[in-house]
N, C-alpha and C positions, 0 to 999 in steps of 0.2 A: 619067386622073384626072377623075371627074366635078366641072363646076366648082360652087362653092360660093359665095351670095350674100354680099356683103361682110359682116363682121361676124359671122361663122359657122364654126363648129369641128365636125368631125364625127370620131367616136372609130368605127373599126371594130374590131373584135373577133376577133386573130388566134388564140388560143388562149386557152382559158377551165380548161385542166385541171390535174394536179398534176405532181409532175416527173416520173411515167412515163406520162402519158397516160391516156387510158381511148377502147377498151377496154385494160389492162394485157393484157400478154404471158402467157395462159395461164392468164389466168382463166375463166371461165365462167357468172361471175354473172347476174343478170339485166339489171345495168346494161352489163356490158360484152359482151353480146349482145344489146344492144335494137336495134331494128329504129328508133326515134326517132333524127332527124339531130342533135339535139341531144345525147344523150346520147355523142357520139362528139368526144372532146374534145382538142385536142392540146395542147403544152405554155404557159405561160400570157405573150400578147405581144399588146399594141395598137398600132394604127394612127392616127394621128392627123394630118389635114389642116387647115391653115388658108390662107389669102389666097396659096395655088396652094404651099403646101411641105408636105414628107410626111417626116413624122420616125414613126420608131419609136420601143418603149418595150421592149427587150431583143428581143437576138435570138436564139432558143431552137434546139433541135436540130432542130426542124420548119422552121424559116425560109424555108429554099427552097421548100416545100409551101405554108406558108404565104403570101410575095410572090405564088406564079404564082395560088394560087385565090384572092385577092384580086386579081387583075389590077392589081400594085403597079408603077406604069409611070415614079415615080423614089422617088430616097432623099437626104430633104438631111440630113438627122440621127439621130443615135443615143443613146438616155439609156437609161441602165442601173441598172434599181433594187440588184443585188448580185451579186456573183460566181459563183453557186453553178450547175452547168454547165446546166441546165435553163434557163438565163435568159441563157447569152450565148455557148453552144458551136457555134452558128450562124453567128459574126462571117463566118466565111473565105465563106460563100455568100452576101455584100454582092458581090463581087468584078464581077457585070454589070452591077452600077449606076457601079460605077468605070470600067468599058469606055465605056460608052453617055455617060455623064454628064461623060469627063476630066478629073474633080478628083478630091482627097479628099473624104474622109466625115467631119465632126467625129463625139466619141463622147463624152457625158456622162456621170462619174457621180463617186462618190467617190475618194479616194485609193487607201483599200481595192481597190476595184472596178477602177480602170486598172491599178495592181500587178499585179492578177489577170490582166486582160487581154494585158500584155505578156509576164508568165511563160508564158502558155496559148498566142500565139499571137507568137513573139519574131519570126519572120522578116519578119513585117508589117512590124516596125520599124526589121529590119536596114538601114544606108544601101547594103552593096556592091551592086552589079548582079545578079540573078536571072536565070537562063535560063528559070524559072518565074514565074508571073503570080502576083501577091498581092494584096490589099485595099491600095487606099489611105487610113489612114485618118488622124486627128491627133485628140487626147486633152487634153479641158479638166476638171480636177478641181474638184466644188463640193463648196461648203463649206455645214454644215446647217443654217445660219441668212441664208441670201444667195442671194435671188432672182436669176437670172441670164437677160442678153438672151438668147434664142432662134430666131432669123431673124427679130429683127424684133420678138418679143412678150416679155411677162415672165412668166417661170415659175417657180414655188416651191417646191422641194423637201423634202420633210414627211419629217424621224427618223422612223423606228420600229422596233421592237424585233423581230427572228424568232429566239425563245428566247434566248442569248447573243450576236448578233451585230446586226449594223445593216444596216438597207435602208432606202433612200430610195422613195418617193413623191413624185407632180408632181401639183402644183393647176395648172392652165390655167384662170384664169379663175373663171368658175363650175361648173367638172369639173375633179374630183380621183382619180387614179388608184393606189390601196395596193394592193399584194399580198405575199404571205411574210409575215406579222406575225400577233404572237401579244400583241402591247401597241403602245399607240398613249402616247405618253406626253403628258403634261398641256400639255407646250408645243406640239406637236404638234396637239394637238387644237383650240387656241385658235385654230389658220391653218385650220380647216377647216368654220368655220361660213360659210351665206350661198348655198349649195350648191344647183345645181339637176341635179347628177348625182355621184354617188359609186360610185366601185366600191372594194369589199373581198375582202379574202382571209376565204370562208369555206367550209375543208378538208371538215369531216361535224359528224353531232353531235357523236360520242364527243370527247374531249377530245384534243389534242395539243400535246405541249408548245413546238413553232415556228410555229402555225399556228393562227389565229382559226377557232372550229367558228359555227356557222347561230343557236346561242343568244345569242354572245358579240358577232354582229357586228348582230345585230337590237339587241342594248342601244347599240350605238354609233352607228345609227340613230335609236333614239329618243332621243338625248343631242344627235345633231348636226340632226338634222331637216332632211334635206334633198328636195326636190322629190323625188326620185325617185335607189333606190339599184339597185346588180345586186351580186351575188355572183359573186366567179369562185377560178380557182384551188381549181377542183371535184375530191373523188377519186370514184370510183365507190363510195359509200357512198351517194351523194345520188342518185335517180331524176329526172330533170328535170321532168317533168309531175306528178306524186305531190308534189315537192320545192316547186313552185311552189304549188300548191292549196294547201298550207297558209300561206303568207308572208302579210303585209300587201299589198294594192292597191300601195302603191307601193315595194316590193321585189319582183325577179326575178332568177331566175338569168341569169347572162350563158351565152351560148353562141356557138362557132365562127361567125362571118359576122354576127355581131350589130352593128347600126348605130344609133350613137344622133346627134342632132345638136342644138348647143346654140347659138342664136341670142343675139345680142345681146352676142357674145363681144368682150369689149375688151381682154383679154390682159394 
């Protein structure tokens, strides 16, 4: 883990794409046979360091893919925007950070979300003895108006709407990290002003009813105004380079291995 000057938050960028990836299985398009390292995107999870801890933001079905090409050398945390398997069907491939590290792994997120968790992966949590190796992990449910310590820092987690259902977002500071939403709602919004990085969930243009498109999340930028935004939770509709030339100076698409780092972070 390269170290980081006091006071400094650096978000990596494990997956920037939709929940089948791109290039999708059998497609052919332009995007998902571009020869561009950006446009090759796997499922959508950041990485975030601060004052020597390394917490993730969902662990997707890439996970394992995702820690080794990131060279992710531990894991003190786990926060989980929503259930849906694209975003946490990777839990069981924690399992080396458990070996090397001999604790558990706390794992944040909603009611909803640890529910899901324990149903998807029950034997994690079984107490008898295993002849088989599992996660260690242990599960703190927050609540969507209750900032909560996080090794040490305070972190805030932002409602928001993915068509009928609820997903959480994390403000660290001055970087705020949304994805899956298709509405940000008005209370929401008021904890997201002051921002010198934001990332969004925006799917393509065409319209979708779980998922904010490239017109809908450029208005939520000019509302929140913050120093500098990126788009993730890309499908192959969107071309990276083409995608980009048109956005504003301070919007970009996020992509796989992308680093951004936010100084003067006080948590």
């Amino acid at each position: 883990m390269k170290v980081l000057p006091a006071g400094t938050l650096r978000l990596t960028v494990l997956g920037s794409g939709t929940s089948v990836g791109v290039p999708s299985i059998g497609c052919h398009c332009s995007v998902c046979t571009s020869t561009d390292p950006r446009d090759n995107r796997m499922r959508p999870s950041v990485w975030i360091e601060y004052q020597g801890k390394s917490v993730v933001i969902d662990t997707t079905p890439d996970f394992r893919t995702q820690a080794l090409r990131s060279n992710m050398p531990r894991l003190d945390a786990i926060l989980i925007t929503h259930p849906h398997a694209d975003h946490v069907m990777g839990l069981d491939d924690v399992r080396p950070f458990n070996f090397r590290q001999g604790g558990a792994i706390p794992v944040y997120g909603s009611g909803e979300s640890i529910s899901a968790i324990r149903r998807c992966f029950p034997y994690v949590f079984e107490v008898a003895a295993s002849e088989s190796t599992r996660p260690k992990l242990y599960t703190h449910i927050l609540r969507d108006d209750e900032p909560f310590d996080l090794l040490g820092i305070s972190v805030a987690p932002i409602l928001l709407h993915h068509g009928q259902g609820r997903v959480f977002g994390f403000r660290f500071g001055k970087l705020a990290y949304l994805t899956d939403h298709s509405e940000i709602p008005a209370e929401s919004m008021a904890k997201l002003h002051g921002l010198d990085v934001l990332f969004l969930d925006a799917l393509r243009y065409k319209p979708h009813p779980t998922h904010s498109t490239v017109q809908e999340s450029l208005k939520i930028v000019e509302i929140l105004k913050p120093k500098q935004a990126f788009f993730t939770h890309i499908c192959h509709d969107l071309e990276h380079e083409r995608t980009e030339s048109m956005l504003p100076a301070n919007v970009r698409l996020a992509y796989d291995g992308l680093e951004v780092v936010v100084e003067g972070f006080l948590g």
